[in-house]
C-alpha positions as CSV (number, residue, x, y, z in Angstrom):
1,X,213.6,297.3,-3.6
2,X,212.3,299.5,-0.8
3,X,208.3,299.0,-0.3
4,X,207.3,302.6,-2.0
5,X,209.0,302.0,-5.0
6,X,207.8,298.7,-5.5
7,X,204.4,299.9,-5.0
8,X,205.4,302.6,-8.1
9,X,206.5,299.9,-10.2
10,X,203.2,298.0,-9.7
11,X,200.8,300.7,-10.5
12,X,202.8,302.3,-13.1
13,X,202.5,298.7,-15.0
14,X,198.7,298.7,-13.7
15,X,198.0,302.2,-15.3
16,X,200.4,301.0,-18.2
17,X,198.0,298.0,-18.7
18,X,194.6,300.1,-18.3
19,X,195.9,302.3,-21.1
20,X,196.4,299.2,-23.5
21,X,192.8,298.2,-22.7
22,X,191.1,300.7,-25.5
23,X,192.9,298.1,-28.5
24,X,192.1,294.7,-26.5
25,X,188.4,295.8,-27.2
26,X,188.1,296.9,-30.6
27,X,191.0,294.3,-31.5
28,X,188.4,291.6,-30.5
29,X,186.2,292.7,-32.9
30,X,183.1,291.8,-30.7
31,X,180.2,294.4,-29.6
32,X,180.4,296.2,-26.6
33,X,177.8,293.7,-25.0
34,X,179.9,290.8,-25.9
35,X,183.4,292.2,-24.7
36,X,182.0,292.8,-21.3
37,X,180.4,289.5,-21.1
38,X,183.4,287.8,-21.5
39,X,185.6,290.0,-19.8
40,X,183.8,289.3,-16.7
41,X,183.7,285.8,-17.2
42,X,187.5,285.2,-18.2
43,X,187.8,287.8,-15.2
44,X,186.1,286.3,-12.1
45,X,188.1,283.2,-13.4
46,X,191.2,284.6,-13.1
47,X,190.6,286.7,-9.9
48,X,188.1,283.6,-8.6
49,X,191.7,281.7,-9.2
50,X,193.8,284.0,-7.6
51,X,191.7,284.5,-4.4
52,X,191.7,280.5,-3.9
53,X,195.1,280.3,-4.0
54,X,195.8,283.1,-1.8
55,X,193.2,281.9,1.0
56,X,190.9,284.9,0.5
57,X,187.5,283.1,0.9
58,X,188.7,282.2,4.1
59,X,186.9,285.1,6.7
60,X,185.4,286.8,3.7
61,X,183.8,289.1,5.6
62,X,180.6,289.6,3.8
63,X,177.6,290.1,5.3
64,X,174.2,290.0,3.5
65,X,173.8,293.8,3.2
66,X,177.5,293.9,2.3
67,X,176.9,291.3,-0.7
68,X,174.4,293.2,-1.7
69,X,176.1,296.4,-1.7
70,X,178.9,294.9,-3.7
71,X,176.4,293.3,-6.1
72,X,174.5,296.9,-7.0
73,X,177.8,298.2,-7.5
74,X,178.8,295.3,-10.3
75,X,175.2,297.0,-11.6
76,X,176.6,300.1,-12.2
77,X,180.3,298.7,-13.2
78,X,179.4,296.2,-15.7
79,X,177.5,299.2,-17.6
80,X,179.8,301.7,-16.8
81,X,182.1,299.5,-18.9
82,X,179.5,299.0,-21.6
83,X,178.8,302.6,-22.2
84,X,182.7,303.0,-22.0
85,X,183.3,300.6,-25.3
86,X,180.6,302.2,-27.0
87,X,181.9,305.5,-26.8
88,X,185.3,303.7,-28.1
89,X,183.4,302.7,-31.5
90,X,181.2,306.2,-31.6
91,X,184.4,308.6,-31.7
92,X,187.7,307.3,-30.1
93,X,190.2,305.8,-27.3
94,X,191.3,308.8,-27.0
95,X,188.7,311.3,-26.7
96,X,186.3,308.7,-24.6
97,X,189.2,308.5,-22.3
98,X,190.1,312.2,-21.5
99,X,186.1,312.6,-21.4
100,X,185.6,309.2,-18.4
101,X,188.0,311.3,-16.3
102,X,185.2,313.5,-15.4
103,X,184.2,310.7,-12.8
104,X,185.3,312.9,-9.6
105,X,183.1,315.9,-10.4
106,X,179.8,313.1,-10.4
107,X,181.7,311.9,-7.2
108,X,180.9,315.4,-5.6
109,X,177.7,315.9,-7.3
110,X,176.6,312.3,-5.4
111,X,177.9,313.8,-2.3
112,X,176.1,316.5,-2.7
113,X,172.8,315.3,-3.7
114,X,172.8,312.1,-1.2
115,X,175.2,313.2,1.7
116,X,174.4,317.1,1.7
117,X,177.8,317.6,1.4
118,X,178.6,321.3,0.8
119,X,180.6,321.8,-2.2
120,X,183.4,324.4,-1.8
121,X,183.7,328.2,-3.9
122,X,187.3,326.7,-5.3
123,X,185.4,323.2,-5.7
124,X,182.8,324.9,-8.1
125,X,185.8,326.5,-9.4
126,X,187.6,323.4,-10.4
127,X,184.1,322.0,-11.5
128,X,183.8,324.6,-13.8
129,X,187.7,324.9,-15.3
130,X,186.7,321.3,-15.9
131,X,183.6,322.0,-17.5
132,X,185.9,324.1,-19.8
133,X,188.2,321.9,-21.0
134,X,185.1,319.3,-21.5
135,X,183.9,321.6,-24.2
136,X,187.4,322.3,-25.9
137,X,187.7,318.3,-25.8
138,X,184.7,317.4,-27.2
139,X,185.3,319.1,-30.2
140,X,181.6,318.9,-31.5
141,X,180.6,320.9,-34.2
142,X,177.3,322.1,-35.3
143,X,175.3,319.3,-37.1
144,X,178.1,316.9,-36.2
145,X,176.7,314.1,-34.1
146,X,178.8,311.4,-34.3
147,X,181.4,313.2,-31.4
148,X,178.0,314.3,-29.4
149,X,177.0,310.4,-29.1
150,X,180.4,309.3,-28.2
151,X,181.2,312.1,-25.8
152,X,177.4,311.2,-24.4
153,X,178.3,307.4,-24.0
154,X,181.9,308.6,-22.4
155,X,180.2,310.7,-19.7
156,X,177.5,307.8,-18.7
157,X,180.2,305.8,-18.7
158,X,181.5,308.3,-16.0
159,X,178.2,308.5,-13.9
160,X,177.7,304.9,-13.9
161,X,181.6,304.3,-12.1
162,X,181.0,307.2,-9.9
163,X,177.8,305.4,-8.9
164,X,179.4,302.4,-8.7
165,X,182.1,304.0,-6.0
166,X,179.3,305.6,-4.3
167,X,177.8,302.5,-3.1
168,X,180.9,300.3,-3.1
169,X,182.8,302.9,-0.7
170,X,180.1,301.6,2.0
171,X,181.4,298.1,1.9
172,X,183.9,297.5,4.9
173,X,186.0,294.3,6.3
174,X,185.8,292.9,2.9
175,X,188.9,292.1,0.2
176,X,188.5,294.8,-2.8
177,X,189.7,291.0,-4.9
178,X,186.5,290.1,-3.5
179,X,184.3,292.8,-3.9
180,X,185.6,292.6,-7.2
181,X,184.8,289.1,-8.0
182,X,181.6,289.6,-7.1
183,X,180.7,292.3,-9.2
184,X,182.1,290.8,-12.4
185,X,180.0,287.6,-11.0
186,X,177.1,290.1,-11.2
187,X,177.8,290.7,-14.7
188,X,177.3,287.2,-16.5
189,X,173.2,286.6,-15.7
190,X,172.8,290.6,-16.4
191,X,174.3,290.9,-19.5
192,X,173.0,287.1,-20.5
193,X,169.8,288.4,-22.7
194,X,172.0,291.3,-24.2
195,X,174.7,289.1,-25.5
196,X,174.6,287.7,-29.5
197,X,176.8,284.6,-29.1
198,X,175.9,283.6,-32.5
199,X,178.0,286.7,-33.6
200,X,180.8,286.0,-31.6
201,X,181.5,282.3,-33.1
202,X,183.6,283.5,-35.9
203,X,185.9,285.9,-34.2
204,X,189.1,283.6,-34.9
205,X,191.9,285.3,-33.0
206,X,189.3,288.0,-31.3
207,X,189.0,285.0,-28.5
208,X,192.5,285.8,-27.7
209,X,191.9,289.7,-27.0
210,X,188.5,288.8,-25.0
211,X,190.8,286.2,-23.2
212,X,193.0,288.9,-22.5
213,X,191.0,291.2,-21.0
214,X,190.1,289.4,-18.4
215,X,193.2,288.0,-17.4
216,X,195.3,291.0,-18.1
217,X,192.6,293.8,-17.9
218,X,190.1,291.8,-15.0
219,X,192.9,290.2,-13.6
220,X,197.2,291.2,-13.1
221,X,196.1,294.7,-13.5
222,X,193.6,294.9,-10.3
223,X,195.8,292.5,-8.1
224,X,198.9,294.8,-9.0
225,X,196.7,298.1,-8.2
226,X,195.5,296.6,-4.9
227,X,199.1,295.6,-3.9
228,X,199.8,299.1,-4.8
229,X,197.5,301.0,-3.2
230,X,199.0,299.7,1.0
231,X,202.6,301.1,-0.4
232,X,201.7,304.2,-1.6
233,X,200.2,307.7,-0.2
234,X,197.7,309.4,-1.9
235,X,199.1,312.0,-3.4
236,X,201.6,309.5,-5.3
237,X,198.1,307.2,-6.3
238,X,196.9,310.1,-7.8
239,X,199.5,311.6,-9.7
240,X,200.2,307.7,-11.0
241,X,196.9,307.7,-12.3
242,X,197.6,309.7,-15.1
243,X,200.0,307.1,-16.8
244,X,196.3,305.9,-17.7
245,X,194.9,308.3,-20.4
246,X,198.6,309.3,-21.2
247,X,199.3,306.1,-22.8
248,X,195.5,305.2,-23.3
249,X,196.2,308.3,-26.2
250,X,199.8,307.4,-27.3
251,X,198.7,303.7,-27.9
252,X,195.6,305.1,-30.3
253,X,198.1,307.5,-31.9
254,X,200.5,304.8,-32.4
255,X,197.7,301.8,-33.4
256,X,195.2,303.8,-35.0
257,X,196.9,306.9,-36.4
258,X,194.1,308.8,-34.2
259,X,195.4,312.2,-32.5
260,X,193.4,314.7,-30.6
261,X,193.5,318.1,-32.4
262,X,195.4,321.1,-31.1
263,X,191.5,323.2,-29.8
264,X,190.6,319.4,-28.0
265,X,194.8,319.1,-26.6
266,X,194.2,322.6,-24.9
267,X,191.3,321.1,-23.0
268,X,193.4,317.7,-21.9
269,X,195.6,320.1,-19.2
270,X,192.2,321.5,-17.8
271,X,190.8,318.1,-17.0
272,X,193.7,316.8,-15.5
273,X,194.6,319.6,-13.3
274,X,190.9,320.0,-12.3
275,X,190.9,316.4,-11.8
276,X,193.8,315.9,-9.5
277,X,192.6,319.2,-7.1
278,X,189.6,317.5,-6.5
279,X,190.7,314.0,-6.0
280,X,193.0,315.3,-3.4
281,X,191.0,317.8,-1.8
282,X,190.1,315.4,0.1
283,X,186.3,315.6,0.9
284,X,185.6,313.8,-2.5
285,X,184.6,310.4,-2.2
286,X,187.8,308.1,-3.8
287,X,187.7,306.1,-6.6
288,X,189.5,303.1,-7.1
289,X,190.8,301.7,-10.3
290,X,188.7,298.5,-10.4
291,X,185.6,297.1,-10.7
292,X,185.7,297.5,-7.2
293,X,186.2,301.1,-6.2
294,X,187.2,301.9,-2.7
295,X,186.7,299.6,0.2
296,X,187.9,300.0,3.9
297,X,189.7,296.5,4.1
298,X,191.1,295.3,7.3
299,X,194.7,294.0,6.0
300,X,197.5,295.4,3.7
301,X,196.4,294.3,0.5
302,X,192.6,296.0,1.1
303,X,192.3,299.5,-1.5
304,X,193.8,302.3,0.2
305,X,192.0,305.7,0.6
306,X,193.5,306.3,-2.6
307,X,192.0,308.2,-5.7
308,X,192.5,307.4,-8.8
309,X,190.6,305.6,-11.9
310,X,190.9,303.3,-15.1
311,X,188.6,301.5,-16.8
């Protein structure tokens, strides 16, 4: 198998996996603060596991600033994931989906603010076609707020990653495995005084979903994405990307008998297309689909330049 189309195969079953992710969390039956808190626990095991065995702690790279860097970022990850679930219960997999793939447009909004980067006439443009197809998607009617408060938790959600890649981007020299591991590490004493373990003693076969997203979601998914990412170019990262919310919808239709309307489907295209002109433009910060979004690493198996997202 030649080394590109391997690297297809892996993220396709990465982006494959991400969409699944949606019915591992409400399958579990466990709040939003409790799913994260054990998907970063099952997950640093699993990648903490995987990193052993590969060697990876050997000439980590990390430096004290670096470590810190990667910790802030497992701030803003471990949230953005929080905020993500809640939008799940608040309206749907599908709608909170479509709506976290704004996160390139609070990319160049970050650039803008923090960098001075100048944002681009057709940029704006896209921004705003994007803009458009939020509205359409949303579907929020007057007086209706249950939409409003999941489409609200979708788009912190989306601020929080973008943040997340913002400072995480910084981080050189280091494995994205290990930037990972240490921002689901992050996660366990910050979400310790949020979580209700009491509640979570009777979730019988839930244990098997929470188990599973960390060794599916936390764990095979990133190490195929990052063994992805040094086979692919750019343009093909992006474009793969979109397996994500495609079957991230299919699998609610298919699970939950949920479906988008035909008003909120018009807006789907607009997103997308907006979505992939920006990611590839080029003077965007890139995302990474991980809890560790793009890192310079200094081997084949670092994160390539590569934009794309998941959850």
């Amino acid at each position: 198998m030649r080394n590109e189309t391997r690297g297809t195969v892996e993220l396709t079953l990465a982006m494959v996996l991400s969409g699944t992710l949606g019915v591992f969390v409400v399958e579990s039956g466990a709040s939003p603060f409790e799913v994260v808190f054990f998907r970063c626990l099952f997950g640093a095991a699993a990648l903490g596991a995987y990193s052993l065995a590969r060697g990876f702690f050997t000439g980590h790279g990390f430096t004290g600033r670096k470590l810190g860097l990667a910790t802030l970022g497992g701030v803003f990850i471990v949230f953005n994931w929080v905020f993500l679930f809640e939008a799940y219960e608040a309206t749907s997999i599908s709608l909170a989906t479509v709506v976290y793939h704004t996160q390139p447009f609070f990319l160049v909004l970050l650039g803008a603010v923090f960098l001075r980067e100048r944002i681009s006439a057709g940029k704006l443009g896209w921004l705003a076609l994007a803009f458009a197809g939020l509205v359409l998607v949303s579907g929020v009617r007057p007086g209706e707020t249950t939409s409003l408060k999941g489409l609200g938790f979708a788009l912190a959600a989306a601020v929080l990653y973008a943040l997340a890649t913002f400072v995480t981007k910084r981080i050189t020299g280091v494995r994205p495995h290990l930037i990972a591991l240490v921002q689901v590490l992050t996660g366990l004493p910050l979400l310790l005084p949020f979580a209700d373990f009491g509640a979570v003693g009777g979730l019988g076969t839930g244990w098997l979903w929470l188990v599973g997203l960390g060794i599916v979601h936390t764990g095979l998914m990133y190490v195929l994405m990052y063994a992805a990412y040094a086979k692919l170019p750019t343009a093909k990262i992006a474009v793969l990307a979109f397996t994500y919310p495609a079957v991230a919808m299919g699998v609610d239709w298919a699970v939950y008998g949920h479906h988008i309307g035909l008003v909120q489907a018009l807006g789907v295209p607009l997103i997308v297309l907006a979505s992939l002109k920006v990611t590839l433009s080029g003077s965007a910060p890139a995302r990474v689909v991980a809890p560790a979004p793009r890192t310079a690493g200094h081997e084949p198996e670092a994160a390539s330049p590569a934009a794309t997202r998941a959850a």
